[in-house]
ZAMI-796154 format. One line per field, with one value per atom (N, C-alpha, C): chain; y, z, x; atom name. Coordinates in Angstrom, 1 decimal, decimal comma, m for minus. Each point is the difference from the previous one (the first is absolute). Example, Ala and Ser with C-alpha at 12.3 -4.5 7.8 and 13.67 -1.06 7.14 Angstrom:
<pts>
chain	[A:A:A:A:A:A]
Y	[m5,7:1,2:1,2:1,1:1,1:1,1]
Z	[7,8:0,0:0,0:m0,7:0,0:0,8]
X	[13,2:m0,9:0,9:m0,4:0,9:m0,8]
name	[N:CA:C:N:CA:C]
</pts>
This chain:
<pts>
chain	[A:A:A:A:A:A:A:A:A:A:A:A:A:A:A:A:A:A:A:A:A:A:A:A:A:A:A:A:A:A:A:A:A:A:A:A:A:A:A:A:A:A:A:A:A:A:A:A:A:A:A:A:A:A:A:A:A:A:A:A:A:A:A:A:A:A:A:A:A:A:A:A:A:A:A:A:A:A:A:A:A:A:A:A:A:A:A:A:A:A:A:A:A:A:A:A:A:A:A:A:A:A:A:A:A:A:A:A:A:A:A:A:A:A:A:A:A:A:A:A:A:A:A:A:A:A:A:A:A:A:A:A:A:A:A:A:A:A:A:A:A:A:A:A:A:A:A:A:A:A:A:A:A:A:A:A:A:A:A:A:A:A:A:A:A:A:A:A:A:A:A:A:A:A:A:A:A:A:A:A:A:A:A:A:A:A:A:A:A:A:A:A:A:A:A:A:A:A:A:A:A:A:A:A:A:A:A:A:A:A:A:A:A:A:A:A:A:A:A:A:A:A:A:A:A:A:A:A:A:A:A:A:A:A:A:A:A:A:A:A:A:A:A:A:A:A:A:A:A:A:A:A:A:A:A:A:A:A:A:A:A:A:A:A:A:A:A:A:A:A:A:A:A:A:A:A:A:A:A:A:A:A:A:A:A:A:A:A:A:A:A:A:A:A:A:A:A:A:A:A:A:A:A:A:A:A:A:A:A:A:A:A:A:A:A:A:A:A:A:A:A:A:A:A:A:A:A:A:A:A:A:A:A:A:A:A:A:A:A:A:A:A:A:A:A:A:A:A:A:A:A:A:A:A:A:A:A:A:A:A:A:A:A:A:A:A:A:A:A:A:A:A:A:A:A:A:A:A:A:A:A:A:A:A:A:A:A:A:A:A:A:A:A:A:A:A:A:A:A:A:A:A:A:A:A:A:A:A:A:A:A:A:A:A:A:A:A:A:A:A:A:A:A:A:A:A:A:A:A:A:A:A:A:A:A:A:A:A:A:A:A:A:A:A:A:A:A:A:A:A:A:A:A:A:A:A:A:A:A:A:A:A:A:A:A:A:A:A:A:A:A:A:A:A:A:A:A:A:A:A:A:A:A:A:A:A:A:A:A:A:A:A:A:A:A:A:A:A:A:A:A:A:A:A:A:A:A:A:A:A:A:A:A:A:A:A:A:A:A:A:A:A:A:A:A:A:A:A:A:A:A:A:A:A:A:A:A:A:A:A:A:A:A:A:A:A:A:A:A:A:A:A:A:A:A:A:A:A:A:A:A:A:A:A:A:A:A:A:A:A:A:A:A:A:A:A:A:A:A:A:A:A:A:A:A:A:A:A:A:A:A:A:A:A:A:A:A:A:A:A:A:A:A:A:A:A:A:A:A:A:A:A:A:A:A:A:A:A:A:A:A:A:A:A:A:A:A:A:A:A:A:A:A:A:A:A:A:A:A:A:A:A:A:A:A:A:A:A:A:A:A:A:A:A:A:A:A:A:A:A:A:A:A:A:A:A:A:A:A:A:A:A:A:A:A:A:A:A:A:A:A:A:A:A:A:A:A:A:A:A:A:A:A:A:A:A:A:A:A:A:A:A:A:A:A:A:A:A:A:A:A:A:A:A:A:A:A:A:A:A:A:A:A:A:A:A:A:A:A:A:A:A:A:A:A:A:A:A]
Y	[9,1:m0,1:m1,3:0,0:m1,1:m0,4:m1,8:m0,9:m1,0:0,2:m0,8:m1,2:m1,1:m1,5:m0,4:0,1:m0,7:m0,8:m1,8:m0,7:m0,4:1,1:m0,5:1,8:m0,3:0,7:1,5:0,7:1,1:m0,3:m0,2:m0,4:1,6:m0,1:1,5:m0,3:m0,9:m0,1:0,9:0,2:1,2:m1,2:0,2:m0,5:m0,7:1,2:0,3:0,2:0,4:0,8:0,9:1,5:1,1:0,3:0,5:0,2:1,7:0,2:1,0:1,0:m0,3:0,7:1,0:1,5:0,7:m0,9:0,1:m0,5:0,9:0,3:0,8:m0,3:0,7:0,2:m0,1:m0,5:0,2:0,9:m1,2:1,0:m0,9:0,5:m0,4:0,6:m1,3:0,3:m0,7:m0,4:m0,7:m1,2:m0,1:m1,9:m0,2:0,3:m0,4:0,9:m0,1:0,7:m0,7:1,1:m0,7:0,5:m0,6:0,4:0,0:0,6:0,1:m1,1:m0,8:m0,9:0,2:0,1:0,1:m1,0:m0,5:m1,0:m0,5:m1,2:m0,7:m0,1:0,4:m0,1:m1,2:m1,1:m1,1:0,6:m0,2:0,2:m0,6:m1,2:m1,0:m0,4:m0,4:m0,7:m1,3:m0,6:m1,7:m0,9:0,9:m0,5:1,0:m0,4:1,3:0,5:m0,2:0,8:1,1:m0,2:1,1:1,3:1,0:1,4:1,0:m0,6:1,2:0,2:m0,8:m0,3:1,2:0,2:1,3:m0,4:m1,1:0,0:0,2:m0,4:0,8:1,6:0,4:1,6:0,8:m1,0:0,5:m0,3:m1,0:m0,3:1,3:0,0:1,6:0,9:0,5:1,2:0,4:m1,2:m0,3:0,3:m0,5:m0,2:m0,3:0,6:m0,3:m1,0:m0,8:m0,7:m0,9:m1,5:m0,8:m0,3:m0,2:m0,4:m1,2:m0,4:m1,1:0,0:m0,8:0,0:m1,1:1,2:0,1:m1,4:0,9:m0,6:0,2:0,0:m0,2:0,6:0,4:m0,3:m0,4:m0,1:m0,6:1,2:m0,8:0,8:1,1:m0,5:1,2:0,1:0,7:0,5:1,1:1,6:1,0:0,2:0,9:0,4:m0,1:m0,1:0,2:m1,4:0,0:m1,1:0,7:m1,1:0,1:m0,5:0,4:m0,8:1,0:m1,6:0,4:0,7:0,3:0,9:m1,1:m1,0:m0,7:m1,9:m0,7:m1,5:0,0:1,2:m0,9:0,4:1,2:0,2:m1,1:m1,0:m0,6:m0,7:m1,0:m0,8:1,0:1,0:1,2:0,0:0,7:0,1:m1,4:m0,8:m1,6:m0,1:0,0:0,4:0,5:1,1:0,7:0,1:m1,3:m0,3:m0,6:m1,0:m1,2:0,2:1,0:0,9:0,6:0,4:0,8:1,8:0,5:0,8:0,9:m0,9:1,0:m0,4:0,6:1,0:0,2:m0,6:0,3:0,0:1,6:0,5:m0,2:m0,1:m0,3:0,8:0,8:0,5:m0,6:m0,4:m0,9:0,2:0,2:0,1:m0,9:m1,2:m0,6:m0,1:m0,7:m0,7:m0,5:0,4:m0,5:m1,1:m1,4:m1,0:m0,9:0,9:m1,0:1,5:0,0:0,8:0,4:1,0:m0,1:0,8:m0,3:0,6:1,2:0,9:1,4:m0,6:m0,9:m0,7:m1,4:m0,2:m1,8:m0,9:m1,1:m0,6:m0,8:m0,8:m1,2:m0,9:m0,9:m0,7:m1,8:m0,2:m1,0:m0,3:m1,5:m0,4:0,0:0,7:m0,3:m1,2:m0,5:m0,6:0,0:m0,7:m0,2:m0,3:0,9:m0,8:m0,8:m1,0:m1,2:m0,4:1,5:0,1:1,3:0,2:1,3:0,6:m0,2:m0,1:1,7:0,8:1,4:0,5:m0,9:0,5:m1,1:0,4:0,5:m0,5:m1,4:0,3:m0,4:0,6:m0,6:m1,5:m0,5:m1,3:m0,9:m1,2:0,0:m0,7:m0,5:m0,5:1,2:1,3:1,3:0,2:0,8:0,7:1,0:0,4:1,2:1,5:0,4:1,4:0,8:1,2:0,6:1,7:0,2:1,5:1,1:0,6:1,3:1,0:1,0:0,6:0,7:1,1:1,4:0,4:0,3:0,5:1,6:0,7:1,8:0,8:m0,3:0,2:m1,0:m0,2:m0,9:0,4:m0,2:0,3:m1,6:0,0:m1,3:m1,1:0,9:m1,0:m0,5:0,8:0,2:0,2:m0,1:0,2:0,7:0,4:0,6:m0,6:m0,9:m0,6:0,2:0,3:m0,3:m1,2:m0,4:m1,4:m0,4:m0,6:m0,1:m1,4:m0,7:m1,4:m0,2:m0,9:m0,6:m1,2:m0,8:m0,5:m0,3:m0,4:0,4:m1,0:m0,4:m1,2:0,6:m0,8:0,9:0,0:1,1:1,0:m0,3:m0,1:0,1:0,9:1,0:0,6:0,1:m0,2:m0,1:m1,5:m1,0:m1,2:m0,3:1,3:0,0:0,3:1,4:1,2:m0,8:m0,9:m0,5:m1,2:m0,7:m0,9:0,5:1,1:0,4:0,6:0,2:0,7:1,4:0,1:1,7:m0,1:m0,4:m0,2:1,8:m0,1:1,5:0,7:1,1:0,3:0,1:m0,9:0,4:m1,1:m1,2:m1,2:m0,7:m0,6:m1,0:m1,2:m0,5:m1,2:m0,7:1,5:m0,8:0,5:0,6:0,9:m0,4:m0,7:m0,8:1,2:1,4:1,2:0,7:m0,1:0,9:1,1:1,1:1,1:0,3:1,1:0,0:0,9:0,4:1,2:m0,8:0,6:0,0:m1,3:m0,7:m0,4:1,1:0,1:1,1:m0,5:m0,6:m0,3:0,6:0,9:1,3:m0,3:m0,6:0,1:1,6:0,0:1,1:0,5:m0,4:0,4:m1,2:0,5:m1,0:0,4:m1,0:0,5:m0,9:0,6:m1,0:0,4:m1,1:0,6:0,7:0,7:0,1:m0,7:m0,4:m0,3:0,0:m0,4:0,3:1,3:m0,1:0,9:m0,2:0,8:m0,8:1,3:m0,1:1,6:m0,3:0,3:m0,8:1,2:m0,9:1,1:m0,6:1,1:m0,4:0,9:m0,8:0,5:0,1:1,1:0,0:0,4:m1,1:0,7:0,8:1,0:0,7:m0,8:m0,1:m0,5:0,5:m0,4:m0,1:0,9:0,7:1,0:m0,5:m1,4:m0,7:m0,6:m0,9:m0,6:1,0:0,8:0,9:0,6:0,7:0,2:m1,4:m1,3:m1,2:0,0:0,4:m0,4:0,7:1,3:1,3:m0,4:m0,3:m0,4:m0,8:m1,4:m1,1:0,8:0,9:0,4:1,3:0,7:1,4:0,9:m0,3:0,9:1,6:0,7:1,3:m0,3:0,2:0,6:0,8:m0,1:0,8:m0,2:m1,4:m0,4:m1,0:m0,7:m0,3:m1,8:m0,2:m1,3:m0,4:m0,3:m0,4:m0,3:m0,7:m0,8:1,5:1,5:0,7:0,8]
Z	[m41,4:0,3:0,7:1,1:0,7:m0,4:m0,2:m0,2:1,1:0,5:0,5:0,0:0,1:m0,5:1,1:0,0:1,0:m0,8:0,9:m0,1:0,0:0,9:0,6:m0,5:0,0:m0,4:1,3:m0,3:1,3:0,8:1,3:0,2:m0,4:m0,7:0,3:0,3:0,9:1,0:0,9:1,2:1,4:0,9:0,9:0,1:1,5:0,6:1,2:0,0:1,0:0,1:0,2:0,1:0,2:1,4:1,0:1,6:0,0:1,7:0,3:0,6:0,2:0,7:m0,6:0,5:m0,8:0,3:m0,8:0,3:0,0:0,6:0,4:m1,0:m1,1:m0,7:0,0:0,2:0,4:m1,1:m1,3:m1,4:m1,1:m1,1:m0,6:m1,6:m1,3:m1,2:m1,1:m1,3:m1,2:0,3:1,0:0,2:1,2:1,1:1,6:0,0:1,4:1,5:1,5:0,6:1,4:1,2:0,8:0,7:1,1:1,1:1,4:0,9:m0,1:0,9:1,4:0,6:1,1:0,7:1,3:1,0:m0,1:0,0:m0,2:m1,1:m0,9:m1,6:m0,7:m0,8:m0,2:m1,4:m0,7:m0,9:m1,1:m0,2:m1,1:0,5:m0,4:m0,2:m0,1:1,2:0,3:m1,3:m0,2:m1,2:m0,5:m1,0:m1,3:0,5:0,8:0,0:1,6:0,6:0,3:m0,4:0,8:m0,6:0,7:1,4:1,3:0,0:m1,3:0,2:m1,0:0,4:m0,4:m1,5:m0,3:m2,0:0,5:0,0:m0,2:m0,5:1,2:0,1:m1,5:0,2:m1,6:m0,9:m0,5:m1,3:0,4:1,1:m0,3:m0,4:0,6:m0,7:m0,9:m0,3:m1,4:m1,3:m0,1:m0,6:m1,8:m0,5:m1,7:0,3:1,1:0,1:1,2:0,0:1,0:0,7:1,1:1,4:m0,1:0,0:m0,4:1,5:0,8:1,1:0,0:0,3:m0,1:1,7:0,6:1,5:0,8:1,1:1,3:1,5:0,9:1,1:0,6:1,3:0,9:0,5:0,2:0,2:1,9:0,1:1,3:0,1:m1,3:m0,5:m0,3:0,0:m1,1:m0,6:m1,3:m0,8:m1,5:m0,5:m1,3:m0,8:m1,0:m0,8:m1,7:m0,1:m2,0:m0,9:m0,9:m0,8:m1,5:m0,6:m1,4:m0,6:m1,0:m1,1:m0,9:m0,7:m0,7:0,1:m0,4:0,3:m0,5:m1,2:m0,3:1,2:1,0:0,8:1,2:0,2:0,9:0,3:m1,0:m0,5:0,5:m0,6:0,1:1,3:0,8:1,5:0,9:m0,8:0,7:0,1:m1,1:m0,3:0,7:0,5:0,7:1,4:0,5:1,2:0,2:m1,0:0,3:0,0:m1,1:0,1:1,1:0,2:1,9:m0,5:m1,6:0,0:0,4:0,8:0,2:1,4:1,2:1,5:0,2:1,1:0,8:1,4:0,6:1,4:1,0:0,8:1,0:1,4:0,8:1,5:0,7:1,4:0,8:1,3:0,8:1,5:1,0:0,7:0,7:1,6:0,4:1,5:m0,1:0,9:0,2:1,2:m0,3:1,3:m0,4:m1,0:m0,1:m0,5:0,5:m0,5:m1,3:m0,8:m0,9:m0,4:m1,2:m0,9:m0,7:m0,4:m0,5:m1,5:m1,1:m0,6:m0,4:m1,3:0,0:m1,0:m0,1:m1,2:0,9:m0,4:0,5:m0,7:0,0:m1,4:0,7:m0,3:1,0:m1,0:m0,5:m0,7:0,8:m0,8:0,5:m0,9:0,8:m0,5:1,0:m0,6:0,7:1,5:0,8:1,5:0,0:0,3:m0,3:1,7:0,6:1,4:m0,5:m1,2:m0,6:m1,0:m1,1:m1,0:m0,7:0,9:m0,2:m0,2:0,6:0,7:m0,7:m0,2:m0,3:0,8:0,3:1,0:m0,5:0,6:m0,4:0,2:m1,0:0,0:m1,3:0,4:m0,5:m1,6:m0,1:m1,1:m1,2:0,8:m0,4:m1,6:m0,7:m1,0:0,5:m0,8:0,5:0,4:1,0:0,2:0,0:0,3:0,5:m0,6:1,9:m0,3:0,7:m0,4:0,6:0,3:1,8:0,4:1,1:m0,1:1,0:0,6:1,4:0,8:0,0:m0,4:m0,1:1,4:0,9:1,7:0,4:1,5:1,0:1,1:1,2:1,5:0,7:1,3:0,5:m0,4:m0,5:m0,1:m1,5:m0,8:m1,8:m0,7:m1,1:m1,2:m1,3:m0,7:m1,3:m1,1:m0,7:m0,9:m1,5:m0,3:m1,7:m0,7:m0,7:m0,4:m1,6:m0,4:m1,6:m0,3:m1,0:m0,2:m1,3:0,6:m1,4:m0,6:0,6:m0,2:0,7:m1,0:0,3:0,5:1,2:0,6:0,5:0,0:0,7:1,5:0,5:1,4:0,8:m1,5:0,5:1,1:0,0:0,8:1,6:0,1:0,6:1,0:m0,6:0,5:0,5:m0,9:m0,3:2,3:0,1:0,8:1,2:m0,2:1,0:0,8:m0,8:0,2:0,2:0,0:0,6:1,3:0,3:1,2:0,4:m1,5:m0,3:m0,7:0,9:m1,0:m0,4:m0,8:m0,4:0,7:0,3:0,8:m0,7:1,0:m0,5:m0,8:m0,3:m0,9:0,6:m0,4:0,6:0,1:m1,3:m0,1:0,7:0,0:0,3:1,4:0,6:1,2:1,0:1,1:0,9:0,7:0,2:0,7:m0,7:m1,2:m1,2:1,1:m0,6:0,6:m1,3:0,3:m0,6:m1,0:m1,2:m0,5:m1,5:m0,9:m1,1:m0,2:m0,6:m0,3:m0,2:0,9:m0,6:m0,9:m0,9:m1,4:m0,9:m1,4:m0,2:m1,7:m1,2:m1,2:m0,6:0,8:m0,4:m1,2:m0,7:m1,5:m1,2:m0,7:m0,8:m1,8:0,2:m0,8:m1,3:m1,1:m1,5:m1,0:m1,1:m1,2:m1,1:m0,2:m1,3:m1,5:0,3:m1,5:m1,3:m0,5:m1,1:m0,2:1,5:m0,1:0,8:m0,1:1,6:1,0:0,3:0,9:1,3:0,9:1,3:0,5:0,8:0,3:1,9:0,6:1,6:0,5:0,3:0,3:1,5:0,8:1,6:0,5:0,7:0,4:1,3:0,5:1,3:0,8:1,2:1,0:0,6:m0,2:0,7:1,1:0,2:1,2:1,2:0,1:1,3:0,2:m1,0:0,0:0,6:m0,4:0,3:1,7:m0,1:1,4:1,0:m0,2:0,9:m0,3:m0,6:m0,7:1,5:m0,3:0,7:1,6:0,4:1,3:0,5:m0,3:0,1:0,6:m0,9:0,3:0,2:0,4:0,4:m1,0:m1,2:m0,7:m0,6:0,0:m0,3:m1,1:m0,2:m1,2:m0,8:m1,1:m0,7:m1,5:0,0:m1,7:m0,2:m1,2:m0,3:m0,3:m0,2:0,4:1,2:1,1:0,7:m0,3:m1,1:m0,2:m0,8:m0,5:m0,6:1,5]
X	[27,1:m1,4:m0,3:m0,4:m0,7:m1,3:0,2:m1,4:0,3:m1,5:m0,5:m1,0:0,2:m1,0:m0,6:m1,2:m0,7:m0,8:m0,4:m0,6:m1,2:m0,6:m1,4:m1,2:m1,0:m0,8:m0,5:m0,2:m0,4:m1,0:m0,6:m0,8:m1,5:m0,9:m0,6:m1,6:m0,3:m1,0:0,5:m1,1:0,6:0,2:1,2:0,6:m0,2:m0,6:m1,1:m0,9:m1,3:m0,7:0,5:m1,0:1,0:m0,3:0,8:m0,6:m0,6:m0,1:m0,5:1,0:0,9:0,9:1,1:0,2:0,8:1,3:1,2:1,5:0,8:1,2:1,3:1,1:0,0:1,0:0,8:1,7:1,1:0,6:m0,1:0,7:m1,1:0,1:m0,8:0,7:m0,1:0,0:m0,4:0,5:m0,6:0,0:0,5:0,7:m0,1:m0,2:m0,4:m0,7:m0,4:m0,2:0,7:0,5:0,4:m1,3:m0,7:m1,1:0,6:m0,5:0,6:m1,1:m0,3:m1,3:0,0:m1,5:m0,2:0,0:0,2:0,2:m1,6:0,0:m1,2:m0,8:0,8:m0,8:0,6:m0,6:0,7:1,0:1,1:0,4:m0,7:m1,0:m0,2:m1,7:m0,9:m0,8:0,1:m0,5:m0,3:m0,2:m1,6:m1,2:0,2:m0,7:m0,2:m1,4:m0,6:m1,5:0,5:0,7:0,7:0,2:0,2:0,5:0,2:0,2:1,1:1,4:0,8:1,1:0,6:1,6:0,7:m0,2:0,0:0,0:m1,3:m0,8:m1,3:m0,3:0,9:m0,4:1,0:1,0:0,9:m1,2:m0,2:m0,7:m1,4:m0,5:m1,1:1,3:1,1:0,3:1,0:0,1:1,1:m1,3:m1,1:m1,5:0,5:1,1:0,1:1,2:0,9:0,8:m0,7:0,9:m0,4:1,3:0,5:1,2:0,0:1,2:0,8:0,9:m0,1:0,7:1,1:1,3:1,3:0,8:m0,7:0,2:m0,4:m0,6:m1,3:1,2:m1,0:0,1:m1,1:0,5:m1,2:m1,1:m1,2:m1,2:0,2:1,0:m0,1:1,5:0,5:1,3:m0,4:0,3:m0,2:1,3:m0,4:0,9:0,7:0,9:0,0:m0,2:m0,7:m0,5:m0,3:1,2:0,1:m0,8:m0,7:m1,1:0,4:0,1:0,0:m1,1:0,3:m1,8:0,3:0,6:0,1:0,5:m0,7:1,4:1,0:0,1:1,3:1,5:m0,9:1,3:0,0:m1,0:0,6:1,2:0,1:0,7:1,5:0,6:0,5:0,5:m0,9:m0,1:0,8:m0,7:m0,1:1,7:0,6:1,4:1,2:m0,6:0,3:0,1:m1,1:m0,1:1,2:m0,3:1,1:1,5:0,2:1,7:0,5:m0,9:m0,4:0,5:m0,4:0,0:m1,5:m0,6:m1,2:m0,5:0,8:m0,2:m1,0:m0,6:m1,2:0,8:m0,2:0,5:m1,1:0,5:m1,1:0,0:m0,9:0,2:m0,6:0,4:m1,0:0,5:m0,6:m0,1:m0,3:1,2:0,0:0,7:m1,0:0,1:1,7:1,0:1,2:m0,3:m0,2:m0,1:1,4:1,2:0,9:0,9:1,2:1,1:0,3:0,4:m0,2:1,2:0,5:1,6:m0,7:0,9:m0,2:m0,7:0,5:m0,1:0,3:m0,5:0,4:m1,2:0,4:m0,9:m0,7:m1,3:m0,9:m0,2:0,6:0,3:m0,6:m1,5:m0,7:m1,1:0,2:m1,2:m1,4:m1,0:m1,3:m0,8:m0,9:m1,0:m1,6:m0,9:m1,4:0,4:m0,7:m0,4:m0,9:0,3:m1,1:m1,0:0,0:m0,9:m1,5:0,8:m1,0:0,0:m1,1:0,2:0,4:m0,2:0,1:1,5:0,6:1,6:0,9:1,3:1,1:1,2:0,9:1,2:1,0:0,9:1,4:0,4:0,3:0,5:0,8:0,7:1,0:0,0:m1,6:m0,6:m1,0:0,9:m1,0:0,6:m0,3:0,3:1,0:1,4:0,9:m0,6:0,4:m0,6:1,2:0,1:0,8:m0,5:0,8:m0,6:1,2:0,3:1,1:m0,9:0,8:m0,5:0,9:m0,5:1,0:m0,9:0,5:m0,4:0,1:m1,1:m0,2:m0,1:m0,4:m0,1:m1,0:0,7:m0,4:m0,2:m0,6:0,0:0,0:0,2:m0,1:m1,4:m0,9:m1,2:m0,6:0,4:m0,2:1,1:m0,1:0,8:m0,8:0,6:m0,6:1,0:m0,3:0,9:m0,3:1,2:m0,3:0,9:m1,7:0,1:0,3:0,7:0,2:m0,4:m0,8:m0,3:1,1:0,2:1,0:m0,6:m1,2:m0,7:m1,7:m1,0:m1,6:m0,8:0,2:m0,6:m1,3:m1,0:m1,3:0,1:0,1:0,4:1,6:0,3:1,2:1,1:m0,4:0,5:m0,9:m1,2:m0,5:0,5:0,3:0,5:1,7:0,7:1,3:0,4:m1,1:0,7:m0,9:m1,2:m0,5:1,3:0,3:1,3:0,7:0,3:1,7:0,0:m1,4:m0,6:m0,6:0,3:m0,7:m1,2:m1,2:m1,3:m0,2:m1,2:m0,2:m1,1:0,4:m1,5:m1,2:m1,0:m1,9:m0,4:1,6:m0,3:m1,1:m1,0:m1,0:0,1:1,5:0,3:1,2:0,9:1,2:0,5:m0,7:0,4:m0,5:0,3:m0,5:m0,9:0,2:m0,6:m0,5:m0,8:m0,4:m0,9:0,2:m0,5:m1,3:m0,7:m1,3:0,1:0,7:m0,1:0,9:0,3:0,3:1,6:0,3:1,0:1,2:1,2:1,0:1,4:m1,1:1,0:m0,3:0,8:m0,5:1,5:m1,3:1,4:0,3:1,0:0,7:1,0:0,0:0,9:0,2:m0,7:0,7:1,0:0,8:1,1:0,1:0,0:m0,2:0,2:0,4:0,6:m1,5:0,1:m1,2:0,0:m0,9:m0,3:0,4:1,1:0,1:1,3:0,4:1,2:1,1:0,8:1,6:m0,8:m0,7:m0,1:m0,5:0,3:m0,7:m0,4:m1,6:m0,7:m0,3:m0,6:0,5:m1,4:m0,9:m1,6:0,3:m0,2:0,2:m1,4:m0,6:m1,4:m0,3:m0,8:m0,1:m1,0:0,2:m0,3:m1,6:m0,3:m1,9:0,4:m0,9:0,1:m0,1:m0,8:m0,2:1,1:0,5:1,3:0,9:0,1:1,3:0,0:m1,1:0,0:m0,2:0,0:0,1:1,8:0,3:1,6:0,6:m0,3:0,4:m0,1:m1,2:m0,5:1,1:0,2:0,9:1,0:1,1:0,6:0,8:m1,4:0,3:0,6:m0,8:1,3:m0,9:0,2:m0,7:m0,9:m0,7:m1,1:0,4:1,6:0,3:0,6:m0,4:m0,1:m0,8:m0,6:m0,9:0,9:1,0:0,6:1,2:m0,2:0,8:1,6:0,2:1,0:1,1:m0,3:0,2:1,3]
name	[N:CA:C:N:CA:C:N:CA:C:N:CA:C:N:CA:C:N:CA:C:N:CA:C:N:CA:C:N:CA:C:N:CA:C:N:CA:C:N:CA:C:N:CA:C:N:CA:C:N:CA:C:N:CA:C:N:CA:C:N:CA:C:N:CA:C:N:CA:C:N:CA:C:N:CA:C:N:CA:C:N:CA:C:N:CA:C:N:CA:C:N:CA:C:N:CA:C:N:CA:C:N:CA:C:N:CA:C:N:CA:C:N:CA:C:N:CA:C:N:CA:C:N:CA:C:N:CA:C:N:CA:C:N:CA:C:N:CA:C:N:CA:C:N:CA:C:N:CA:C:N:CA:C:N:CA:C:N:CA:C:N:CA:C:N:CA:C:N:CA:C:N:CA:C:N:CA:C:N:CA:C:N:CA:C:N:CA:C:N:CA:C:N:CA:C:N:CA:C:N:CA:C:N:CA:C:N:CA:C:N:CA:C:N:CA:C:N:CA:C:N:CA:C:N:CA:C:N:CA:C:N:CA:C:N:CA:C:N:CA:C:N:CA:C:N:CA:C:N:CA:C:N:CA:C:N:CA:C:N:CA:C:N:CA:C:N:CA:C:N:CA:C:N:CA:C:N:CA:C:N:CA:C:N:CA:C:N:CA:C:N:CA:C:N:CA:C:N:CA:C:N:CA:C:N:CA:C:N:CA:C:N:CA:C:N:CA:C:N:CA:C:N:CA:C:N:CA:C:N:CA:C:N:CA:C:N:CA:C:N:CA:C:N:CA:C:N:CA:C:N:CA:C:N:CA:C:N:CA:C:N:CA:C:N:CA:C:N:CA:C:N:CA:C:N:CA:C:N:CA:C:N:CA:C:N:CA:C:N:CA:C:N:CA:C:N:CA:C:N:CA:C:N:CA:C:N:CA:C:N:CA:C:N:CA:C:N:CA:C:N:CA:C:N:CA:C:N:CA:C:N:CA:C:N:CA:C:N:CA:C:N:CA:C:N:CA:C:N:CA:C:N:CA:C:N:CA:C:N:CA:C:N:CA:C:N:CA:C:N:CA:C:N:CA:C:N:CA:C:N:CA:C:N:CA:C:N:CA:C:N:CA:C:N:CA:C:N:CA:C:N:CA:C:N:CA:C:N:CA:C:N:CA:C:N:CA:C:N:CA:C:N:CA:C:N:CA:C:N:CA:C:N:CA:C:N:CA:C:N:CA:C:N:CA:C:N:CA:C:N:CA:C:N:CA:C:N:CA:C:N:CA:C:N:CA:C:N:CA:C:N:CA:C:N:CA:C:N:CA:C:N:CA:C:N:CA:C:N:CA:C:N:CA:C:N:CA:C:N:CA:C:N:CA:C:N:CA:C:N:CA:C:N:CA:C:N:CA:C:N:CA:C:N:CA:C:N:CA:C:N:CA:C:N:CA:C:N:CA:C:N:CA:C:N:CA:C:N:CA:C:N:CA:C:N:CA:C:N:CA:C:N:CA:C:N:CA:C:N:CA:C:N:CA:C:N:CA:C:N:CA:C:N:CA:C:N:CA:C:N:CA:C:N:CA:C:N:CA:C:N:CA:C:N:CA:C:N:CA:C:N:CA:C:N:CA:C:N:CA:C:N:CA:C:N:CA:C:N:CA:C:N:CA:C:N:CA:C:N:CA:C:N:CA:C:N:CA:C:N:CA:C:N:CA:C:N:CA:C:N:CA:C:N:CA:C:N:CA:C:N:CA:C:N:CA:C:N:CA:C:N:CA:C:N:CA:C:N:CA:C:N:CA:C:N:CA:C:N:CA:C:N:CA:C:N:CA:C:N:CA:C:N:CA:C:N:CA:C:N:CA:C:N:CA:C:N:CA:C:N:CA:C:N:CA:C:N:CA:C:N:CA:C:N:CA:C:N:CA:C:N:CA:C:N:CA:C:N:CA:C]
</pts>
């Protein structure tokens, strides 16, 4: 029989306000939810008097549980995002980050203005650009980053990469692929030519141990219809599955 000791009390105030927005499912049970987030929806709440943000829309439709957020992306990211139903799983999770038994995959669609290897690691401390408080650069007083990545198909002008974090620096990958010369397409931050339409970074699978067991579980999310057909566009590829990288 397993016992478990925890220190600290449950929090059972709400935890949010509750928002307005229906949410996309990924998988759902006694102990999480994985949600699929839309491009432009914040993951988190600034202030607490807020309530457009994806915990928001959880805490409306969780309604007898409150979201406990596991790990974030950025607000013009879409895709998979883990949220606890409980605290005592963060801590858990948190664990899990740090073992690097818990995979966050990534798709992204970039501008080739620098040659690029089939695969390979990015292994480049970030820290603060100190020209803009928004942004993110590589440098040598940064925190460790590093991020591995394959190239799924390319033509002379794009790539379609898949990305693995091995570590969670805020836009990290967004800063990683801008420095190497592969900004991402539609980025507004890091793309010297941002084009007008959606960011094409897209978290696509996430891989983790469950709870309370040896069992690993591997959430794969489908691709926004708009996303996919811009996927497709890029690179000519038929309209005949619902993920590119398949």
């Amino acid at each position: 029989m397993l016992t478990l000791n925890f220190n600290f009390e449950p929090r059972t105030e709400q935890h949010y306000l509750p928002g307005h927005d229906p949410i996309d499912v990924a998988y759902e049970d006694d102990d999480i939810i994985v949600v699929n987030k839309q491009a432009g929806k914040k993951t988190h709440p600034n202030r607490k008097i807020e309530d457009d943000s994806l915990m928001n829309d959880v805490e409306n439709y969780l309604q007898d549980a409150h979201p406990y957020m596991v790990h974030r992306i950025d607000m013009e990211t879409s895709g998979l995002v883990l949220i606890a139903k409980t605290p005592y799983l963060v801590p858990i999770f948190n664990r899990q980050l740090s073992s690097k038994t818990l995979h966050r995959q990534y798709l992204a669609v970039v501008k080739l203005n620098q040659p690029i290897f089939n695969s390979g690691t990015i292994d480049l401390p970030i820290g603060q650009d100190p020209t803009d408080v928004r942004k993110r650069m590589v440098t040598e007083d940064g925190l460790n980053a590093i991020t591995e990545y394959e190239v799924i198909k390319k033509n002379n002008d794009f790539a379609l990469l898949k990305l693995n974090l091995q570590t969670g620096r805020t836009h990290q990958l967004r800063v990683h692929l801008s420095h190497m010369g592969w900004p991402i397409v539609n980025d507004p931050l890091y793309n010297s030519d941002p084009k007008h339409g959606k960011l094409l970074l897209f978290a696509d699978k996430l891989t983790f141990e469950e709870p309370f067991t040896d069992n690993s579980k591997i959430i794969k999310a489908k691709l926004s219809k708009d996303m996919y057909n811009l996927i497709c566009a890029y690179f000519k590829q038929p309209k005949s599955s619902s993920n590119p990288d398949n």
